[in-house]
N, CA, C and O atoms as CSV, one atom per row, in Angstrom:
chain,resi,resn,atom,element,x,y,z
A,1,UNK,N,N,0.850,-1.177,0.000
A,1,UNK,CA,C,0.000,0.000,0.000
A,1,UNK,C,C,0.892,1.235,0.000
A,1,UNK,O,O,1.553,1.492,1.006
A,2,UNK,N,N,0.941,1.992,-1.054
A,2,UNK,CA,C,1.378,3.369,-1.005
A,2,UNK,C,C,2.047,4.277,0.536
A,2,UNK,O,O,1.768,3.808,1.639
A,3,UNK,N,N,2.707,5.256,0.456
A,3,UNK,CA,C,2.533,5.797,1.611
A,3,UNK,C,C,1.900,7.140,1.377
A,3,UNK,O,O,2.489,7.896,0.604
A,4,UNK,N,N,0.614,7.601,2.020
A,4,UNK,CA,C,-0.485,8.538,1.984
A,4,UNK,C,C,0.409,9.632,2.688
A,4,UNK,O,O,1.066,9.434,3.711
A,5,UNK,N,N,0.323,11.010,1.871
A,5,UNK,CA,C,0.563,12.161,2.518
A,5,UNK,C,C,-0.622,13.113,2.872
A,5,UNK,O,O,-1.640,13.126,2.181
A,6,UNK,N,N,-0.448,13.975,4.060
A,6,UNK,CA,C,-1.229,14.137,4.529
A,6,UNK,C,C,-0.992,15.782,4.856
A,6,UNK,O,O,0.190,15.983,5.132
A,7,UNK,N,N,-1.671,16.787,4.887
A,7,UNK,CA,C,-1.959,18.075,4.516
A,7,UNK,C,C,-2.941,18.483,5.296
A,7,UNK,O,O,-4.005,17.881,5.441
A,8,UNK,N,N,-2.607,19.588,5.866
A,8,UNK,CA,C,-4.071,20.203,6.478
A,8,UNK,C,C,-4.993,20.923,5.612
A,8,UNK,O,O,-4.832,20.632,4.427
A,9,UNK,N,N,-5.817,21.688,5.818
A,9,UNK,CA,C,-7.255,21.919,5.054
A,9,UNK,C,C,-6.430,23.588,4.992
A,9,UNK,O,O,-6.482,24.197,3.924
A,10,UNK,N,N,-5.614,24.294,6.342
A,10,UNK,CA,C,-5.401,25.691,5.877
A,10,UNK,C,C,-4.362,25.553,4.759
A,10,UNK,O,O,-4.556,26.417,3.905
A,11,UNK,N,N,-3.367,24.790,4.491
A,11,UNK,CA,C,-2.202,24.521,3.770
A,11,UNK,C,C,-2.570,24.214,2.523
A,11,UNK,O,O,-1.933,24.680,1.579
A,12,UNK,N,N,-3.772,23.292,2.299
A,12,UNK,CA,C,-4.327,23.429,1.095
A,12,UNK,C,C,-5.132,24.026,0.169
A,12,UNK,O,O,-5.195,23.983,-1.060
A,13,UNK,N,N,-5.855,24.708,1.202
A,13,UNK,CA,C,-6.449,26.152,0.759
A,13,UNK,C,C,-5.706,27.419,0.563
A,13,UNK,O,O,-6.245,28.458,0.182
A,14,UNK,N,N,-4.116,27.262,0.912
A,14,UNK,CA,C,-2.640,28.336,0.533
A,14,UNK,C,C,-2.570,27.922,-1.036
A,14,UNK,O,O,-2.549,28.703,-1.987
A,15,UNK,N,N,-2.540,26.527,-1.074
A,15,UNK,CA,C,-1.749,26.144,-2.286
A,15,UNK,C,C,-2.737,26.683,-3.297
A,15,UNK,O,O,-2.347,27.432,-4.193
A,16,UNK,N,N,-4.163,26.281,-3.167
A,16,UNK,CA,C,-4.868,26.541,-4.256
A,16,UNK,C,C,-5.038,28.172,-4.489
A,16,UNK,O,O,-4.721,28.625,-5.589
A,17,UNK,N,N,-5.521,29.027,-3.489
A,17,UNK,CA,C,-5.231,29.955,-3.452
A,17,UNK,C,C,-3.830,31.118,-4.591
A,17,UNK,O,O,-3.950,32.117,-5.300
A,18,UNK,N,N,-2.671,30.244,-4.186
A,18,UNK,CA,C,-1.793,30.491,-4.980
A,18,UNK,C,C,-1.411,30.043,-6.046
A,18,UNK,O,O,-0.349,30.500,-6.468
A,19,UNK,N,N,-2.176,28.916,-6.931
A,19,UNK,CA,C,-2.144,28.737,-8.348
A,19,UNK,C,C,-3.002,29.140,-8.715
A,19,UNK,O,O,-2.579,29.697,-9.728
A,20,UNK,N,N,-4.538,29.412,-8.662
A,20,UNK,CA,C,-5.119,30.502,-8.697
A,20,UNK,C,C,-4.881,31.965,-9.270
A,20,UNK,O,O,-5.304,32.659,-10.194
A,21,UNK,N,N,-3.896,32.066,-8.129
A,21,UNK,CA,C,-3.288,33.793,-8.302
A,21,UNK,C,C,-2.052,33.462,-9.747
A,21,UNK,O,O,-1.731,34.220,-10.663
A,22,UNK,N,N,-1.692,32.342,-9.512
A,22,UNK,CA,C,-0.393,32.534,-10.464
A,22,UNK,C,C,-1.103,32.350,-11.667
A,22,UNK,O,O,-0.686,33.225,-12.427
A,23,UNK,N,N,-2.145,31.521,-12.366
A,23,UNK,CA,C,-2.317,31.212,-13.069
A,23,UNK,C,C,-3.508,32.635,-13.747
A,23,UNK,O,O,-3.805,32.543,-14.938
A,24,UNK,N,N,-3.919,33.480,-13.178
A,24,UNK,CA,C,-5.250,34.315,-13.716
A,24,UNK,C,C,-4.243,35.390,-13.056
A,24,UNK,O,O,-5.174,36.194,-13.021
A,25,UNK,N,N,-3.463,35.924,-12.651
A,25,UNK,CA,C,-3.029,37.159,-12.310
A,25,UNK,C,C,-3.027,38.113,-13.797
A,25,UNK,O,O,-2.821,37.820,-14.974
A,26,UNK,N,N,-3.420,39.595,-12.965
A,26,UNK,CA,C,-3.417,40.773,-13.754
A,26,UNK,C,C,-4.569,40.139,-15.039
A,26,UNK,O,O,-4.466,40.898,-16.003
A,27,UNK,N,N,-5.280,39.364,-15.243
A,27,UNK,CA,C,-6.192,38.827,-16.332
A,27,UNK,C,C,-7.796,39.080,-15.687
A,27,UNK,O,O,-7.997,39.063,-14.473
A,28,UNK,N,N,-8.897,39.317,-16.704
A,28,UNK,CA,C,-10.006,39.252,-16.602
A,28,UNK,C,C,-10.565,38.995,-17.500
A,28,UNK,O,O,-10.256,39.525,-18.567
A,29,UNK,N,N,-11.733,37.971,-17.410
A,29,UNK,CA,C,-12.483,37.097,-18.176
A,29,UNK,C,C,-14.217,37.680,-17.636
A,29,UNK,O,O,-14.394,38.519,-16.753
A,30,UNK,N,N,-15.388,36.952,-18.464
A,30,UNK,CA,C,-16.372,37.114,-18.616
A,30,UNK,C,C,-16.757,35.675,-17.777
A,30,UNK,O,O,-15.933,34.842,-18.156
A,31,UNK,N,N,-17.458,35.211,-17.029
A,31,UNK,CA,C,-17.693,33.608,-16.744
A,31,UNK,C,C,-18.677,33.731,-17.768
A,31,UNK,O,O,-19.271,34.809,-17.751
A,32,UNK,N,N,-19.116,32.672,-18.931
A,32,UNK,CA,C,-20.625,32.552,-19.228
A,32,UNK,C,C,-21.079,31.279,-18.457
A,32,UNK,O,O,-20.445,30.225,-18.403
A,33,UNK,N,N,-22.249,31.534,-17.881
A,33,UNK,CA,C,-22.810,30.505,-17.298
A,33,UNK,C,C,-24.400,31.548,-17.136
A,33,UNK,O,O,-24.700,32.700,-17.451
A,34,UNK,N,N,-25.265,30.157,-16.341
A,34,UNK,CA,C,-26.347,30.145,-16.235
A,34,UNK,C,C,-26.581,30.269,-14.563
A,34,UNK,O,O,-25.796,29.604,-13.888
A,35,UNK,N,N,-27.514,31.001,-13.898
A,35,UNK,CA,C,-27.455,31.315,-12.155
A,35,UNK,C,C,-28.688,30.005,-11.991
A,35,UNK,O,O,-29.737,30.243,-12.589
A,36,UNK,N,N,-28.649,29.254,-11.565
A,36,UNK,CA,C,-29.575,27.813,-10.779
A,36,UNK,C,C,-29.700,27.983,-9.161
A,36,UNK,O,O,-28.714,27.982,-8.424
A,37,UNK,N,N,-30.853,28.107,-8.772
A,37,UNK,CA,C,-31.227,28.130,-7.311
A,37,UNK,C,C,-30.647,29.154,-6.431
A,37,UNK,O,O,-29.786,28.915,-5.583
A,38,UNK,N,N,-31.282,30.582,-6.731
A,38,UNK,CA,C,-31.151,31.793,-6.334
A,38,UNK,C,C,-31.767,31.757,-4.913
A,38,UNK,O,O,-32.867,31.227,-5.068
A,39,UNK,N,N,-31.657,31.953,-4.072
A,39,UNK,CA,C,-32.002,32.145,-2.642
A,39,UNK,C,C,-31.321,34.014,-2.320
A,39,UNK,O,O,-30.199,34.516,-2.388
A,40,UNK,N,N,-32.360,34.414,-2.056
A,40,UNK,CA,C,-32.143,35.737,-1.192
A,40,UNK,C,C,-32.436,35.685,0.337
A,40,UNK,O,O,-33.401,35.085,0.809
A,41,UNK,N,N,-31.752,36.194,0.877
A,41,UNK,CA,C,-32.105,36.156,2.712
A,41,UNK,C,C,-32.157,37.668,2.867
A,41,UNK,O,O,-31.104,38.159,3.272
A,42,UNK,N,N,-33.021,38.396,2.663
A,42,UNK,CA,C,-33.125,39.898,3.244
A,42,UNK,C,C,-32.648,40.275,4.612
A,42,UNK,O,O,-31.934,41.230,4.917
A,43,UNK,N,N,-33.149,39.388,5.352
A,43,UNK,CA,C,-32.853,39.516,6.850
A,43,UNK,C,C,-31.508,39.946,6.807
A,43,UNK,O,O,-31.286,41.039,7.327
A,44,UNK,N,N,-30.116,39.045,6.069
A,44,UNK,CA,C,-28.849,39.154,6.378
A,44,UNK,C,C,-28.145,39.607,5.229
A,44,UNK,O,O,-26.921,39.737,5.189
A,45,UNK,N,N,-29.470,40.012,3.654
A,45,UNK,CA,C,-28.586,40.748,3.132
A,45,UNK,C,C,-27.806,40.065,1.836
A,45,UNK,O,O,-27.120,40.606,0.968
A,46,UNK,N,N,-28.116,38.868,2.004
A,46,UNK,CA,C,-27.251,37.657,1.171
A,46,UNK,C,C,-27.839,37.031,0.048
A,46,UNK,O,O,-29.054,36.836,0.060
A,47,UNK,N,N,-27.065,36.646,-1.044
A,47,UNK,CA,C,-27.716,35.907,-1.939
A,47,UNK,C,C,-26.701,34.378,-2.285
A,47,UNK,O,O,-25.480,34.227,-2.322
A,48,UNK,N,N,-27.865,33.392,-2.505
A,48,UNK,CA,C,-27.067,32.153,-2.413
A,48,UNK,C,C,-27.312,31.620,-3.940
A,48,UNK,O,O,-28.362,31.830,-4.546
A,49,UNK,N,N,-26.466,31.075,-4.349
A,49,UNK,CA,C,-26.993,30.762,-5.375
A,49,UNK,C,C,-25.938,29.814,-6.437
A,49,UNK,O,O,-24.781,29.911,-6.025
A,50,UNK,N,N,-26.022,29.092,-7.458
A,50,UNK,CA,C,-25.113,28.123,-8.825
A,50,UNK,C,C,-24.623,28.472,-9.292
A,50,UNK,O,O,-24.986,29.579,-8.893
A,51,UNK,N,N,-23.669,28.779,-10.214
A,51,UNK,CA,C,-23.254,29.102,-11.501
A,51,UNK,C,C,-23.105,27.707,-12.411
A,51,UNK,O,O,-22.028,27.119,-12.510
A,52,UNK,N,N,-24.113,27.341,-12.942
A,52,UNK,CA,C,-23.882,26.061,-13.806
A,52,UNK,C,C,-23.519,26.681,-15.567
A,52,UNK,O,O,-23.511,27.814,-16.049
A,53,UNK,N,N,-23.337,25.757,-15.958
A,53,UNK,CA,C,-23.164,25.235,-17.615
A,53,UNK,C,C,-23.634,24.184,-18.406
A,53,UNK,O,O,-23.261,23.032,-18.186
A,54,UNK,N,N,-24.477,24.483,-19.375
A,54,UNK,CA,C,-24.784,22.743,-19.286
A,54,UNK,C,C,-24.263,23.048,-20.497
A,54,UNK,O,O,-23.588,23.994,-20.903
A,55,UNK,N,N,-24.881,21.677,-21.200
A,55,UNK,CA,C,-24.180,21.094,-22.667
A,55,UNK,C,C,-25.410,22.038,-23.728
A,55,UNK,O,O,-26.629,22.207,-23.693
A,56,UNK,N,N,-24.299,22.478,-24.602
A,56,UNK,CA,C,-25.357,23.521,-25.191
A,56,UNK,C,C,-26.520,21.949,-26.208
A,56,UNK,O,O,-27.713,22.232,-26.319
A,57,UNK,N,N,-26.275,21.174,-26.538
A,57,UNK,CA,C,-27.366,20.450,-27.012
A,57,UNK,C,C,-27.945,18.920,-26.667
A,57,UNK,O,O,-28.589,18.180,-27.411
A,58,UNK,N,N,-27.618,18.750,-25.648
A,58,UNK,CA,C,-28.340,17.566,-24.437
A,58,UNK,C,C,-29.116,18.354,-23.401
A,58,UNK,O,O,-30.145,17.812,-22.999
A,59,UNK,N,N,-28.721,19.847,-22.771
A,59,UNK,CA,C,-29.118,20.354,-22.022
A,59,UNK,C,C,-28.551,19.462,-20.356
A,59,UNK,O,O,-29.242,19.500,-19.339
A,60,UNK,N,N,-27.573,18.935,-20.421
A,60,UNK,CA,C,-27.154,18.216,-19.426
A,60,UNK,C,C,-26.003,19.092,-18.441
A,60,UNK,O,O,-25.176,19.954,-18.736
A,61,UNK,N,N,-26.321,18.527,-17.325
A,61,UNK,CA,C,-25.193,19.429,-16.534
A,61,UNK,C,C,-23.640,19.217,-17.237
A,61,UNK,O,O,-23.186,18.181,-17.722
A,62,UNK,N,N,-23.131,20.265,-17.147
A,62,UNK,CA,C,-21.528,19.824,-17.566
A,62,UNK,C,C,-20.794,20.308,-16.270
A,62,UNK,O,O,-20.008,19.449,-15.870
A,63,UNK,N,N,-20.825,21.376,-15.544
A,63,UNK,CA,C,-20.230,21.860,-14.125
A,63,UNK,C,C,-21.422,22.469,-13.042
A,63,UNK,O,O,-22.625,22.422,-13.297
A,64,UNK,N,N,-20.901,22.993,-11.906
A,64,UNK,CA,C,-21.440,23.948,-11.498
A,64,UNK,C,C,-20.393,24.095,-10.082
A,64,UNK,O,O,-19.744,23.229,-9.496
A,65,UNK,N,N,-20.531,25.476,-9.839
A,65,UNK,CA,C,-19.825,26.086,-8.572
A,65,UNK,C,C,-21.375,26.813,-7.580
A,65,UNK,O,O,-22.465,27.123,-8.062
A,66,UNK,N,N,-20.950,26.900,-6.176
A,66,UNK,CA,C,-21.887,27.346,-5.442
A,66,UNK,C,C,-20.967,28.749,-5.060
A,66,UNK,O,O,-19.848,28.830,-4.554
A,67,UNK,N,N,-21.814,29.703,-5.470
A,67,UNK,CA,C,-21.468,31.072,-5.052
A,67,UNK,C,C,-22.455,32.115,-3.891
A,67,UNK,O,O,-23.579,31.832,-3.475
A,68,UNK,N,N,-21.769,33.165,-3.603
A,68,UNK,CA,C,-23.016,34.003,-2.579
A,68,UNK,C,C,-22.433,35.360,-3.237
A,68,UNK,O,O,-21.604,35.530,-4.131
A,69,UNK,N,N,-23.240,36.323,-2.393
A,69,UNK,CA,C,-23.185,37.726,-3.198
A,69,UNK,C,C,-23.590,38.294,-1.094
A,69,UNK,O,O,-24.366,37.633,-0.405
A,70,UNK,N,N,-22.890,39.479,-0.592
A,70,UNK,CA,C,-23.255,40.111,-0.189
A,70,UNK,C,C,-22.555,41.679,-0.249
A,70,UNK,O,O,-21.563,42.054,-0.874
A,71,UNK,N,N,-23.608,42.549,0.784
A,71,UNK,CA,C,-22.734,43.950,0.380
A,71,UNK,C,C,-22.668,44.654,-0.405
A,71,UNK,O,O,-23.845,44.936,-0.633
A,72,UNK,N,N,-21.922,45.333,-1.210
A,72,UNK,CA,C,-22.517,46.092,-2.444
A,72,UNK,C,C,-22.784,45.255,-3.676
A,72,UNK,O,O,-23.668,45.718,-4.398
A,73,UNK,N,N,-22.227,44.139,-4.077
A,73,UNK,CA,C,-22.447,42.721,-4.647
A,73,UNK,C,C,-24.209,42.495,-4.908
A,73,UNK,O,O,-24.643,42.263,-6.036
A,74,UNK,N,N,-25.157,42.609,-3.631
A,74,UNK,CA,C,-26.071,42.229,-3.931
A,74,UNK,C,C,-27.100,43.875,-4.395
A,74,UNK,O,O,-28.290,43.836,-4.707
A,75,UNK,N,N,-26.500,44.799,-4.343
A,75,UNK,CA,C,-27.220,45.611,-5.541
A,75,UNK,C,C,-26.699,45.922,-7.116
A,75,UNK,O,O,-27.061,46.685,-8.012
A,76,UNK,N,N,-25.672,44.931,-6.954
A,76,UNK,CA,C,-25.721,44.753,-8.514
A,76,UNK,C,C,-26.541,43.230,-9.064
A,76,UNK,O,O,-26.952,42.957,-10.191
A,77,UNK,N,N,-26.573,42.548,-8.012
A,77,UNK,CA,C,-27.838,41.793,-8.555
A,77,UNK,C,C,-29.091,42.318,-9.196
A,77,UNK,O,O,-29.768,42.084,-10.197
A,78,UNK,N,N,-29.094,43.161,-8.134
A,78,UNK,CA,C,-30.615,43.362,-8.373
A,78,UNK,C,C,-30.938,44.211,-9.471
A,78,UNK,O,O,-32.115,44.439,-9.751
């Protein structure tokens, strides 16, 4: 059996963090996608919500990320 290395959750959230940055630095893009299961919470201000993609001719999921919006964020929702 292999020997398993082992990483904490803040150390790996550095790494990604920083290919991330290395890989999209000083760059800006458009996402195209589609918003799936919008939730607003007025109370706190927040919006919850998908960013999917599907297959432009099956109509099948191909990704999706879970995003939120608060702060000045959620009056450009609106």
């Amino acid at each position: 059996m292999p020997d398993i290395q082992h990483i904490k959750l803040s150390e790996l959230t550095t790494l990604i963090e920083q290919v991330v940055k290395d890989v999209f630095a000083e760059k800006t893009y458009w996402v195209i996608a589609e918003i799936s299961g919008l939730n607003y919470y007025p109370d706190k201000n927040y919006y919850f919500f998908d960013l999917v993609e599907k297959n432009e001719a099956t109509n099948a999921l191909l990704t999706s990320i879970k995003c939120n919006a608060w702060g000045s964020s959620v009056s450009k929702i609106r």
